[in-house]
C-alpha positions as CSV (number, residue, x, y, z in Angstrom):
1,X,0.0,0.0,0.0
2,X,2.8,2.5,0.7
3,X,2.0,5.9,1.8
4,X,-1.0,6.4,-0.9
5,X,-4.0,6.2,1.8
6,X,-2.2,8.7,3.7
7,X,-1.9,11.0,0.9
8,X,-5.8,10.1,0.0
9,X,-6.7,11.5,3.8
10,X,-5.9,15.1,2.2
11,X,-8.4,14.7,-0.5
12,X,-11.3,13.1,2.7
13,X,-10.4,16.3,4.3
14,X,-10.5,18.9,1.5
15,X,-14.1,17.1,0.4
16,X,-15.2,17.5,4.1
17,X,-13.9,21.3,4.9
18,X,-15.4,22.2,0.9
19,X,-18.8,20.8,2.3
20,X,-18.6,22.7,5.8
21,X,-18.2,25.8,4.1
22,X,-20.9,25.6,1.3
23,X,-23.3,25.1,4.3
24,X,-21.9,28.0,6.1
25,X,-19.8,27.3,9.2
26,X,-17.3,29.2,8.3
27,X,-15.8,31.3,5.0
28,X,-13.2,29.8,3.0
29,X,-13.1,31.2,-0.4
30,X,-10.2,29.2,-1.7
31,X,-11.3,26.0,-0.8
32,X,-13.5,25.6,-4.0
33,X,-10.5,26.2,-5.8
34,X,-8.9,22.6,-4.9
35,X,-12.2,20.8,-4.6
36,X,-14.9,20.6,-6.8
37,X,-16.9,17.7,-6.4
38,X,-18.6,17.0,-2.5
39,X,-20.5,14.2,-1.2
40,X,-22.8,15.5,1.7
41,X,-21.4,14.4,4.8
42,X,-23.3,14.0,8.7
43,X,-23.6,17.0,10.2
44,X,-21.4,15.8,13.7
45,X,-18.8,15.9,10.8
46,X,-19.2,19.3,9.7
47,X,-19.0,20.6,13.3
48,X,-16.3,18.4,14.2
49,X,-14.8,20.2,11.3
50,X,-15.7,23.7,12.4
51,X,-14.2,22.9,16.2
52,X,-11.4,22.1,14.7
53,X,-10.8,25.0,12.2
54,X,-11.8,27.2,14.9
55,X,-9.6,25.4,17.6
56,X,-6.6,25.4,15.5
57,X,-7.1,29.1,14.5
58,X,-7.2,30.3,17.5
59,X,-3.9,29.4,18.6
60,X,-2.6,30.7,15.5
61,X,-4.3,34.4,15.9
62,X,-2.4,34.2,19.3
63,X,0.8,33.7,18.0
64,X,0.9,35.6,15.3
65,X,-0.3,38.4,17.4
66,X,2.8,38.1,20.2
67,X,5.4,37.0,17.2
68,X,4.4,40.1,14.8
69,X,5.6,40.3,10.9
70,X,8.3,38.5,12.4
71,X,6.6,35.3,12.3
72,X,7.2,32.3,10.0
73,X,5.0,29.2,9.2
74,X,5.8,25.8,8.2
75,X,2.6,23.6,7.8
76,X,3.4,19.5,7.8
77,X,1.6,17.6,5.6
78,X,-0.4,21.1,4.4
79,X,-2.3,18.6,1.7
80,X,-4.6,21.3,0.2
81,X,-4.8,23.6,3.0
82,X,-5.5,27.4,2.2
83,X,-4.6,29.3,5.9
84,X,-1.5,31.2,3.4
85,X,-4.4,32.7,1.1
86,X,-6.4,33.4,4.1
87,X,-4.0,35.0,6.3
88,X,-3.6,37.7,3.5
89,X,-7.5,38.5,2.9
90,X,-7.1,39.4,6.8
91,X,-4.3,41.3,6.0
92,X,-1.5,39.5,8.6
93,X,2.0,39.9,7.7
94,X,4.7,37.3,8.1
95,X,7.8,36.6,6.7
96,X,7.8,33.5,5.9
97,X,5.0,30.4,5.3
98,X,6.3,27.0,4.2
99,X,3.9,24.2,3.4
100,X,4.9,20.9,2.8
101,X,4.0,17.7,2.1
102,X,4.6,14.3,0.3
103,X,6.1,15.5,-3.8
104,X,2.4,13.4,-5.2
105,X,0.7,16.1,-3.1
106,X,2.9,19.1,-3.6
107,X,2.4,18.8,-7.6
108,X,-1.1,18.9,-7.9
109,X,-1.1,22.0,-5.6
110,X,1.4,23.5,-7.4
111,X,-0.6,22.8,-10.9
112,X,-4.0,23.9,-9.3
113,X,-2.3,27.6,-8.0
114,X,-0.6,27.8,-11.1
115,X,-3.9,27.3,-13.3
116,X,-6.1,29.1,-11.1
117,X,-5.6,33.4,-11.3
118,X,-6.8,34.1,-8.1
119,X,-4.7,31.7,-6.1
120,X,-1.6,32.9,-8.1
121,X,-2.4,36.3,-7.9
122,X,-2.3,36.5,-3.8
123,X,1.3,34.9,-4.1
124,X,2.6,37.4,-6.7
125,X,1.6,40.4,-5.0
126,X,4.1,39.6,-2.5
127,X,7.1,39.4,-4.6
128,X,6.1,39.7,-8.7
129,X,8.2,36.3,-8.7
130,X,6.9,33.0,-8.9
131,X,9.4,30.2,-9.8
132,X,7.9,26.4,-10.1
133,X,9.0,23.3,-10.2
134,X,7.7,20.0,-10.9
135,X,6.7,19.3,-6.7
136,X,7.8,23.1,-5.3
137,X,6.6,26.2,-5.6
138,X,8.7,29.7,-4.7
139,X,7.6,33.1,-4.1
140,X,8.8,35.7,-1.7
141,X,7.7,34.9,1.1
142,X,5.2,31.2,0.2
143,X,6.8,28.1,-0.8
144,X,5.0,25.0,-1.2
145,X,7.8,21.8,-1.0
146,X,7.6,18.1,-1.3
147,X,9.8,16.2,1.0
148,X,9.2,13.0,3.4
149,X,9.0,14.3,6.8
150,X,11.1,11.1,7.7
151,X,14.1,12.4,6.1
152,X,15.6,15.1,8.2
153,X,18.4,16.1,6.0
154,X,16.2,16.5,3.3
155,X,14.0,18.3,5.2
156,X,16.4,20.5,6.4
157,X,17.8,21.3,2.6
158,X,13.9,22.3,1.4
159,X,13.8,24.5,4.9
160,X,17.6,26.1,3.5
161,X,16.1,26.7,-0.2
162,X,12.8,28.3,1.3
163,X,14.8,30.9,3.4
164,X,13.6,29.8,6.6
165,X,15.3,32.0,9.5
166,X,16.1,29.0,12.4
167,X,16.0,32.3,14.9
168,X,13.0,33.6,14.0
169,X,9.6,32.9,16.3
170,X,7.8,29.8,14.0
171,X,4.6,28.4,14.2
172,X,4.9,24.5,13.0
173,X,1.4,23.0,12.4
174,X,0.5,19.3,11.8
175,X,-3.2,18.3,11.7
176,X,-3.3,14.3,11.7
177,X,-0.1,14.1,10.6
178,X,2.1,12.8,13.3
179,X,-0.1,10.0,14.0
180,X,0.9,8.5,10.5
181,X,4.4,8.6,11.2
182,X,6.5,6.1,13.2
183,X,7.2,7.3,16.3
184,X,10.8,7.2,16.5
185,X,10.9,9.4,13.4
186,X,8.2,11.9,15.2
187,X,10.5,12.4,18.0
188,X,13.4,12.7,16.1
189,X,11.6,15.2,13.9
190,X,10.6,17.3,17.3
191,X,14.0,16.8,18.4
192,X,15.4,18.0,15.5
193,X,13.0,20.9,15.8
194,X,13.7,21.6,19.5
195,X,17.6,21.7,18.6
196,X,17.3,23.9,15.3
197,X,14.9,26.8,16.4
198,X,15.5,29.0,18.9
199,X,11.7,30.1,19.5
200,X,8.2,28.7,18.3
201,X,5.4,27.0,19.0
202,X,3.9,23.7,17.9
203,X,0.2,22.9,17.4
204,X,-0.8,19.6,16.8
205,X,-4.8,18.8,16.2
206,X,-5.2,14.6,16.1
207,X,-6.7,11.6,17.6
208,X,-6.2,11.2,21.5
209,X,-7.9,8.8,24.2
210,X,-8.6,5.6,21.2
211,X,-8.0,2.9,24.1
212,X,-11.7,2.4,24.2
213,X,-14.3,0.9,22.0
214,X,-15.3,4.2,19.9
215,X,-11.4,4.9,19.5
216,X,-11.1,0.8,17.9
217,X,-14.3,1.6,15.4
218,X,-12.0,5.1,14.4
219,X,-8.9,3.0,14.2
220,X,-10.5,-0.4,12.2
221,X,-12.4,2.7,10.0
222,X,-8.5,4.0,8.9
223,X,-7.1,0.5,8.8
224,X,-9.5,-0.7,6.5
225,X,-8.7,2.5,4.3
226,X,-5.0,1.4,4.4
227,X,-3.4,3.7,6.6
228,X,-1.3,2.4,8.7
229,X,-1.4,4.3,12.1
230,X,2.4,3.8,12.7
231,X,2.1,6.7,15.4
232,X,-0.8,5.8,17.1
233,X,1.1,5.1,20.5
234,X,1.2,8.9,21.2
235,X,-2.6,9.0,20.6
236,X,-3.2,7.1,23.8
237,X,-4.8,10.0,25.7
238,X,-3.8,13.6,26.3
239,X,-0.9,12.9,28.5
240,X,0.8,11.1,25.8
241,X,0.6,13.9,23.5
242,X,2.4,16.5,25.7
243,X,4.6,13.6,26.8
244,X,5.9,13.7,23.5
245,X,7.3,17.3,23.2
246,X,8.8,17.5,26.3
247,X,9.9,14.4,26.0
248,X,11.7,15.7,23.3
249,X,13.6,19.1,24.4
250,X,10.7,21.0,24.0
251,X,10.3,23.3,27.0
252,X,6.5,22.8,28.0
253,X,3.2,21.2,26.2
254,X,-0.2,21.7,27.4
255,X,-3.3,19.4,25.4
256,X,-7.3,19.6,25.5
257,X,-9.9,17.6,24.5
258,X,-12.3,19.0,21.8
259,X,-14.9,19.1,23.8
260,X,-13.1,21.1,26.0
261,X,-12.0,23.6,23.0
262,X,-15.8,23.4,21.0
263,X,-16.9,24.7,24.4
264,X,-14.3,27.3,24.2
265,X,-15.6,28.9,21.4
266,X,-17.5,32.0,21.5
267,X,-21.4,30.8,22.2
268,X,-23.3,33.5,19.6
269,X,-21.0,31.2,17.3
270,X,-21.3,28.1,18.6
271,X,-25.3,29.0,18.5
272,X,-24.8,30.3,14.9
273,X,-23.5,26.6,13.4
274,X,-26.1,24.7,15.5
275,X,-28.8,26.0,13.7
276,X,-27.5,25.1,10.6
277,X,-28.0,21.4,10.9
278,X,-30.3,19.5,13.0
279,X,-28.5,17.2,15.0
280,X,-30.1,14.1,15.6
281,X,-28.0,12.3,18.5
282,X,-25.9,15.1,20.4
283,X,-23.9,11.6,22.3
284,X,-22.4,10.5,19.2
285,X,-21.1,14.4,18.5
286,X,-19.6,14.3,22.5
287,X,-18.1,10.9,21.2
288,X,-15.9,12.2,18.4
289,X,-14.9,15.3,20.4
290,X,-13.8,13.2,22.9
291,X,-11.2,11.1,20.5
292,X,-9.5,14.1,19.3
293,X,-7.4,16.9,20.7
294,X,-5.5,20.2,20.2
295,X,-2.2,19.8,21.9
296,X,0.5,22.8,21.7
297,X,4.1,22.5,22.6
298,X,6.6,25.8,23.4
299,X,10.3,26.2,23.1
300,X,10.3,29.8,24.4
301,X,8.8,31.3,27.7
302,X,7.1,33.5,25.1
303,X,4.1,31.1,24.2
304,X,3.7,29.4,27.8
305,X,0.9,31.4,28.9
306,X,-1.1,30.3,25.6
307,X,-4.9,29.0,26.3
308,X,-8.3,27.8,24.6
309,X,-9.8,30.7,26.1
């Protein structure tokens, strides 16, 4: 099987966030650039979907708000992700956003911003450069890179031809990533991370607490997709996933359950989405929040006070 279910997760998740945001839980305007066709999905999926985009965001507005213009990116396995293209519409300035991601991946996103204007356009205000190659993409201050997160040298030479400044605060963000991985090669990847930059801050969104009955239905679901869950063992419960960072150099790591982050979020919002779909059994909604989590690690003093609220 190789890594091609992995790489087929992206495409799940595109379909699923494309879906979300025709029915209006949040605004996306790029999205239906890289998806076009949608199966309807249950609608403890869509707002599993929106606590997670909002979760994830939130610690993102926080650090981009202490770390400034200052502030680089890099975005493991980005699949078709479309934060960069937001980011601008709000008008935040960084110096720096890489995105990267297995070379099959990288080329069709490079070949969807290159034959879609408004995509391109957003990258080319930056710098009036774009350079392309087969799986990368350059621009001023955007590059999109394919590399296997398992090979740290090589990872290291696509972070050296991107311009990434190792002293500069970064935000590293992996959403179901890590869990995909083996685990030696995630902590050697944090490791590596903990050793090569001087201040940032990790946020990790993926599956936590699957030692139970629901978390072996989630499990045999992937399996039987072909993905092999070579990470799972960090996955155990919430403990495990801070265990990891600091575990790893990383100075501190704080993790919360999404039910503990969709209950974070604003309630005129949270009020907003409920009304768009009727739910029909709010247990099985607790359920899936339950098996996932938002866990953030720091390597600086300057991202320990960070919180869901």
């Amino acid at each position: 099987m190789g890594d091609e279910p992995v790489m087929a997760t992206n495409d799940d998740a595109s379909e699923c966030k494309r879906g979300a945001v025709q029915l209006g839980y949040w605004t996306d305007n790029y999205i239906p650039y890289f998806v076009k066709q949608i199966e309807r999905r249950a609608p403890e999926i869509n707002r599993g979907y929106f606590a997670r985009i909002k979760g994830v965001d939130n610690f993102i507005q926080k650090f981009i708000s202490r770390a400034g213009s200052n502030a680089q990116i890099i975005n493991f396995g980005a699949g078709f992700d479309t934060l960069y293209w937001r980011l601008k519409d709000e008008g935040v300035l960084i110096s720096n956003y890489v995105e990267l991601d297995f070379p099959t991946v990288t080329s069709k996103k490079c070949y969807m911003i290159k034959r879609n204007k408004p995509l391109l356009d957003r990258i080319y205000e930056q710098d009036g450069e774009v350079r392309f190659s087969s799986t990368d993409l350059h621009s001023g201050n955007f590059h999109c890179l394919g590399v296997d997160l398992r090979n740290i040298p090589q990872l290291k030479d696509k972070l050296n031809q991107a311009e990434v400044n190792f002293n500069k605060p970064t935000l590293f963000l992996a959403e179901c990533v890590l869990v995909y991985i083996e685990t030696e090669w995630v902590n050697r990847l944090l490791q590596w991370i903990s050793s090569s930059f001087t201040s940032g801050l990790f946020i990790n969104y993926e599956m936590c607490n699957v030692n139970d009955t629901f978390g072996d239905i989630m499990m045999g679901n992937l399996r039987a997709r072909g993905c092999n869950l070579a990470g799972i063992s960090s996955c155990k419960n919430v403990d495990t996933q801070k265990n990891r960072f600091i575990n790893s150099g990383w100075l501190g790591a704080k993790a919360w359950d999404m039910v503990q982050v969709y209950h974070s979020i604003d309630p005129n919002e949270r009020s907003r989405i409920e009304k768009i779909e009727f739910l029909d059994e709010q247990e099985l909604l607790v359920q899936l929040f339950q098996h996932y989590c938002i866990c953030i690690g720091w390597l600086s003093n300057d991202f320990a006070d960070f919180d869901i609220v």
